[in-house]
MIZA-399385 format. One line per field, with one value per atom (N, C-alpha, C, O): atom name; x, y, z; residue in three letters. Coordinates in Angstrom, 1 decimal, always signed. Last residue first. Example, Ala and Ser with C-alpha at 12.3 -4.5 7.8 and 13.67 -1.06 7.14 Angstrom:
2
atom: [N CA C O N CA C O]
east: [+12.8 +13.7 +12.9 +13.4 +13.2 +12.3 +13.2 +14.2]
north: [-2.2 -1.1 +0.0 +1.1 -5.7 -4.5 -3.3 -3.3]
up: [+7.1 +7.1 +7.9 +8.0 +7.8 +7.8 +7.8 +8.5]
rest: [ser ser ser ser ala ala ala ala]
END
This chain:
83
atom: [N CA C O N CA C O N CA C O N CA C O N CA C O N CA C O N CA C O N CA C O N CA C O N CA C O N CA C O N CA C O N CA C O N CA C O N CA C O N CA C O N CA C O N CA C O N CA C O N CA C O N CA C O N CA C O N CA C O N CA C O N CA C O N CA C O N CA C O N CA C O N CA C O N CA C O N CA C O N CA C O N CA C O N CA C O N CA C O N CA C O N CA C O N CA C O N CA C O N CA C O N CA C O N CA C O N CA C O N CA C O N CA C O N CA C O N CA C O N CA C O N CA C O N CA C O N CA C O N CA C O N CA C O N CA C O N CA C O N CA C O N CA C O N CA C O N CA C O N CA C O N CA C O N CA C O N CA C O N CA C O N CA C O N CA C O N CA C O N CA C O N CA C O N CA C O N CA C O N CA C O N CA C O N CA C O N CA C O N CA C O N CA C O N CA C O N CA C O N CA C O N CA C O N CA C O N CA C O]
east: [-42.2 -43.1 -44.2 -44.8 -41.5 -41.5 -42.4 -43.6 -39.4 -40.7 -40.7 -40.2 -37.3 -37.2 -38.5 -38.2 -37.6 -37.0 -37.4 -37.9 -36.3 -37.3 -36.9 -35.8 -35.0 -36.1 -36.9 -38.1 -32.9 -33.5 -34.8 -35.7 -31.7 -32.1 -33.0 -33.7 -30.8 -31.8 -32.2 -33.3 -29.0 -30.2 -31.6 -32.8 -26.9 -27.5 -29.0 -29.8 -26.3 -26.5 -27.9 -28.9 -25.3 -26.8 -27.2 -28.2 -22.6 -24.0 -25.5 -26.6 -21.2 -22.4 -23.3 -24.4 -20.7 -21.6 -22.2 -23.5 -19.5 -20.8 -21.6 -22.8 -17.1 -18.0 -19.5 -20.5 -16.0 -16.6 -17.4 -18.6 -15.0 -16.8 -16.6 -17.7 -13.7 -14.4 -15.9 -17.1 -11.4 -12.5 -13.6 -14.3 -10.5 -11.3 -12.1 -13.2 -9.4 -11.0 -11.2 -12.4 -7.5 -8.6 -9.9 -11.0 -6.2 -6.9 -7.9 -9.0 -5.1 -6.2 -6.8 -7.8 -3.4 -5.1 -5.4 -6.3 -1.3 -3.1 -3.9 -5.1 -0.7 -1.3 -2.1 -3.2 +0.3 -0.3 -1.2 -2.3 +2.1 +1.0 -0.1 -1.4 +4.4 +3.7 +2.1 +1.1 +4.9 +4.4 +3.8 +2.6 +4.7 +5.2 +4.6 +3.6 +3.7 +4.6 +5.5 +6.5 +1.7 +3.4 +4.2 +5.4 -0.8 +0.5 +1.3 +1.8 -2.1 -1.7 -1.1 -1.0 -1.3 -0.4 -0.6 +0.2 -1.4 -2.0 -1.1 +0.0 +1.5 +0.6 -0.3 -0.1 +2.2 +0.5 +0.5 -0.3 +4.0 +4.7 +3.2 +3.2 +5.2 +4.5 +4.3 +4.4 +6.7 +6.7 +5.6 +4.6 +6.0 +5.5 +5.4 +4.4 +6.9 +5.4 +5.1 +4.0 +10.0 +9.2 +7.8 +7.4 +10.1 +10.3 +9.8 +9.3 +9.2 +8.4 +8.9 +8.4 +11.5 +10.1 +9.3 +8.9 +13.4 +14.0 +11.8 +11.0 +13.0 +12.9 +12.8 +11.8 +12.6 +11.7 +12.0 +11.0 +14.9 +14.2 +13.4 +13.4 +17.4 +16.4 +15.7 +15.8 +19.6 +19.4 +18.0 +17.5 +20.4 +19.5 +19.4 +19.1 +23.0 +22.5 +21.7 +22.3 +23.3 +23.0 +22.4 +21.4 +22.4 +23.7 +23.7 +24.0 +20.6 +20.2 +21.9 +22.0 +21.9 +20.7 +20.4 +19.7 +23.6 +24.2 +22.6 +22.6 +21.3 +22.6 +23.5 +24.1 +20.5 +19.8 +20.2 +19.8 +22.1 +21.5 +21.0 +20.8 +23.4 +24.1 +23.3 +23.7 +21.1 +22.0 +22.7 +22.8 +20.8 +19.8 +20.2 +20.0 +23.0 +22.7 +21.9 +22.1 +23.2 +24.3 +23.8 +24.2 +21.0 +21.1 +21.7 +21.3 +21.9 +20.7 +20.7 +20.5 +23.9 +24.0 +22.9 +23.1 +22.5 +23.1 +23.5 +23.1 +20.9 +19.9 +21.1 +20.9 +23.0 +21.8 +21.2 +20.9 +24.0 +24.5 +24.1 +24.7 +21.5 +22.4 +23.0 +22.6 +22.1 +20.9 +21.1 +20.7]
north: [-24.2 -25.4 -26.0 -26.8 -21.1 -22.9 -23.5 -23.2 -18.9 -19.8 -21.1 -22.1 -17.0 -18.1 -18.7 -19.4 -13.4 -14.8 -15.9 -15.6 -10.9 -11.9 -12.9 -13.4 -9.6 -8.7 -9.7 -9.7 -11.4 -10.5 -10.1 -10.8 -10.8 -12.0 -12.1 -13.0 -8.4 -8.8 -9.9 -10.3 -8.4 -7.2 -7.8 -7.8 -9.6 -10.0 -9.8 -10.4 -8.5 -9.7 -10.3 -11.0 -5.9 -5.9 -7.4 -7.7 -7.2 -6.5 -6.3 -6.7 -8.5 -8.8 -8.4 -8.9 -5.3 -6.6 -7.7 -7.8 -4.3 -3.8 -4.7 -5.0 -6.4 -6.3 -5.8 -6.3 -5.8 -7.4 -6.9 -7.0 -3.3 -3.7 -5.0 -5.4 -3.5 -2.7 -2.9 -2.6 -5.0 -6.0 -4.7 -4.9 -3.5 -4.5 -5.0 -5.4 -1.4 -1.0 -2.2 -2.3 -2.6 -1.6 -1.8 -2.3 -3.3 -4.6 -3.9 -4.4 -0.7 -2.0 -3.0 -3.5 +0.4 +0.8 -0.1 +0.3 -1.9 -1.7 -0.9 -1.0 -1.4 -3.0 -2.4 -2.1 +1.0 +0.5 -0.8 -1.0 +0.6 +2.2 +1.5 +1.6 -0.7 -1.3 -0.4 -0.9 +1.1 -0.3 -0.6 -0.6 +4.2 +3.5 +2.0 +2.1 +6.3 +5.7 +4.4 +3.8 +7.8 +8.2 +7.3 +7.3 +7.2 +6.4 +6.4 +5.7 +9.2 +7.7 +6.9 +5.7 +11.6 +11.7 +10.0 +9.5 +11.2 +11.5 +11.3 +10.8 +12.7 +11.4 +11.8 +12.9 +15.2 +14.5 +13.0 +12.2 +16.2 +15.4 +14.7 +13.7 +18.1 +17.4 +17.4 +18.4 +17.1 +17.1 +17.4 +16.9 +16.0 +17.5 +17.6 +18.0 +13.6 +13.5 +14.9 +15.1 +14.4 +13.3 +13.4 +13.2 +15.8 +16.5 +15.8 +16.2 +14.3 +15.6 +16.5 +17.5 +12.3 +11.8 +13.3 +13.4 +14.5 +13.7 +13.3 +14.0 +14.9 +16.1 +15.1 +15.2 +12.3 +12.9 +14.0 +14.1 +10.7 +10.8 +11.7 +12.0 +10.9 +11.6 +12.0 +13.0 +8.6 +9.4 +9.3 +8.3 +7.8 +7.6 +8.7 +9.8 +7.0 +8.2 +7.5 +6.7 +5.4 +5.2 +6.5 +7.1 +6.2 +6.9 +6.4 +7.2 +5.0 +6.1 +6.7 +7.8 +2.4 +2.3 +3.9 +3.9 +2.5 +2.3 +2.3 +2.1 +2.9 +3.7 +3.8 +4.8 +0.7 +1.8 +2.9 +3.7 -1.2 -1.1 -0.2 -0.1 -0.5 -0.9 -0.8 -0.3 -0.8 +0.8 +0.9 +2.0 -3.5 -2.7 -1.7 -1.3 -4.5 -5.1 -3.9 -3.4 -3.4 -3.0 -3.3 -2.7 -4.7 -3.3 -2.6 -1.5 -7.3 -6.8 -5.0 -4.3 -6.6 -7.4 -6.9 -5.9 -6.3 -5.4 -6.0 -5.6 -8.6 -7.5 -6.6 -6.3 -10.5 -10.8 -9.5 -9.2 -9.2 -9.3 -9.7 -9.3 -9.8 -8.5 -8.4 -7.6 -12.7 -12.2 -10.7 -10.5]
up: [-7.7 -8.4 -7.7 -8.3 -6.6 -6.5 -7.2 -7.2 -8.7 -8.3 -7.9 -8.6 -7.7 -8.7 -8.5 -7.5 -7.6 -7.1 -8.1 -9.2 -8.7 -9.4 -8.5 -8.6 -6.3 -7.3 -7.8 -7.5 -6.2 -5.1 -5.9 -5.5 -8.4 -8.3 -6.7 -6.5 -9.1 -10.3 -9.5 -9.9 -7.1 -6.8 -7.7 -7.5 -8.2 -6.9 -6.3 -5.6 -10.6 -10.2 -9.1 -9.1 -9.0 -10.3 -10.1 -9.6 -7.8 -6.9 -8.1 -7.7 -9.5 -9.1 -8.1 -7.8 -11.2 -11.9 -10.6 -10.4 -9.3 -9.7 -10.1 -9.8 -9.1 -8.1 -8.3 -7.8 -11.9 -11.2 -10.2 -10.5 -11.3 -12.3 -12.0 -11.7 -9.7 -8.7 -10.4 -10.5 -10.3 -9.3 -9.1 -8.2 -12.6 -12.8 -11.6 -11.8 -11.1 -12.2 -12.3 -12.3 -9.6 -9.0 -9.8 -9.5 -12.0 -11.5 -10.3 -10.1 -12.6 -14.1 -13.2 -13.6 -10.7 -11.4 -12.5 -13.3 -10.5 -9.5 -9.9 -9.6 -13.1 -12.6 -12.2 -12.7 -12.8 -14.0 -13.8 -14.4 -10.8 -10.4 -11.7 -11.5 -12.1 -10.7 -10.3 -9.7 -13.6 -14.4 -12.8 -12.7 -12.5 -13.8 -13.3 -12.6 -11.1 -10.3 -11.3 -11.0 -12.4 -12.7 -12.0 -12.1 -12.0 -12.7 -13.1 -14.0 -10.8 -10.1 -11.2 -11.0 -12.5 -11.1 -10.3 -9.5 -16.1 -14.6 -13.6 -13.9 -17.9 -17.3 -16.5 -16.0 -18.8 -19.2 -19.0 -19.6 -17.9 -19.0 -19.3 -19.9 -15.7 -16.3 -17.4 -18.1 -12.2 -13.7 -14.6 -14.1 -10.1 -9.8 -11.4 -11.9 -9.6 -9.6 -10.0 -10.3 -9.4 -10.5 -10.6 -11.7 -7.6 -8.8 -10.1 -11.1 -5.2 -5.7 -7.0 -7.3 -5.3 -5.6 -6.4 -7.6 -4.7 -5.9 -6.0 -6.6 -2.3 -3.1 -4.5 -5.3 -0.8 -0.7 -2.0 -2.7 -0.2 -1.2 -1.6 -2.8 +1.7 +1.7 +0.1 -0.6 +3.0 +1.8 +1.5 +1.1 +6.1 +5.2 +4.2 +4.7 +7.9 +7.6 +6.5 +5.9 +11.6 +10.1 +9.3 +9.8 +14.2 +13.7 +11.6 +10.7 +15.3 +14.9 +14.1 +13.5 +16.2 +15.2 +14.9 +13.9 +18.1 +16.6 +15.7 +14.5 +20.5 +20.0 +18.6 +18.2 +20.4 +20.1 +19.6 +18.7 +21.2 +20.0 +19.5 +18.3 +23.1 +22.0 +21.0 +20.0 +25.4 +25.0 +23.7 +23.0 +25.0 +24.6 +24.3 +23.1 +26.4 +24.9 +24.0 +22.8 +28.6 +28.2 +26.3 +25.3 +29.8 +29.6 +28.8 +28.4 +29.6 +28.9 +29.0 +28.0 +32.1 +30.6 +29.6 +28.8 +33.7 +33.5 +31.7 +30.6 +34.3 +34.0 +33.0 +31.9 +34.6 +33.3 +33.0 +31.9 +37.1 +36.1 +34.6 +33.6 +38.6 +38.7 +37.4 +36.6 +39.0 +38.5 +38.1 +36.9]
rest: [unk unk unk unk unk unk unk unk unk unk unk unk unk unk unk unk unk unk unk unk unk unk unk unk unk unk unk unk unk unk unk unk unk unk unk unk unk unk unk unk unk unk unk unk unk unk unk unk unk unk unk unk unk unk unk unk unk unk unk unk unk unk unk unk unk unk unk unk unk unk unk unk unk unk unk unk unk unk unk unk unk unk unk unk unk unk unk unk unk unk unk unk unk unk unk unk unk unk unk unk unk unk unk unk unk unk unk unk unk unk unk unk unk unk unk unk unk unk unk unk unk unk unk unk unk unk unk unk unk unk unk unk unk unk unk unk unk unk unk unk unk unk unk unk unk unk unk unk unk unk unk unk unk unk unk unk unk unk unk unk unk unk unk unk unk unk unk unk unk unk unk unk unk unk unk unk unk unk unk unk unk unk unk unk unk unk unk unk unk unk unk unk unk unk unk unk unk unk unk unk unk unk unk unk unk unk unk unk unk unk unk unk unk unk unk unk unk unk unk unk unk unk unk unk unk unk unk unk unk unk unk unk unk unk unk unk unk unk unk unk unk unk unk unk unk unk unk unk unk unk unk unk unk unk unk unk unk unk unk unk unk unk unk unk unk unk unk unk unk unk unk unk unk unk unk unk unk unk unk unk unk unk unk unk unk unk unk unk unk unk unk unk unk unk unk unk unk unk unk unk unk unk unk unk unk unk unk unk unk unk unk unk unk unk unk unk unk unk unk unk unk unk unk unk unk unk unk unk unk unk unk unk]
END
């Protein structure tokens, strides 16, 4: 039993250990030179084609939605009469 624990121990130290040694290249200045630019885009679609979608489909579900909240409100307002 002694030996499963140590085992595990020994697994866990391994990993933790080779996990912070990886060097990651630090995007961050490279990003703030691209967004800082300016070149008369707005700033939520400098991110290019992907930044382009989600503000067109943002603005679309957000007037679908207005639309049927007025919908909703116009039918609330006049209800339908029973016969």
């Amino acid at each position: 039993m002694y030996r499963h624990i140590q085992a595990l121990q020994q697994v866990s130290r391994r990993t933790l250990s080779t996990s912070g040694r990886r060097q990651v290249e630090n995007k961050v200045p490279h990003k703030q030179k691209h967004f800082q630019e300016d070149n008369g885009i707005p700033v939520h679609l400098k991110g290019g084609v992907t930044d382009a979608i989600l503000y067109r489909a943002t603005m679309a579900l957000t007037i679908l939605g207005s639309a049927y909240v007025v919908y909703e409100l116009v039918c609330a307002a006049f209800p339908k009469k029973k016969e």
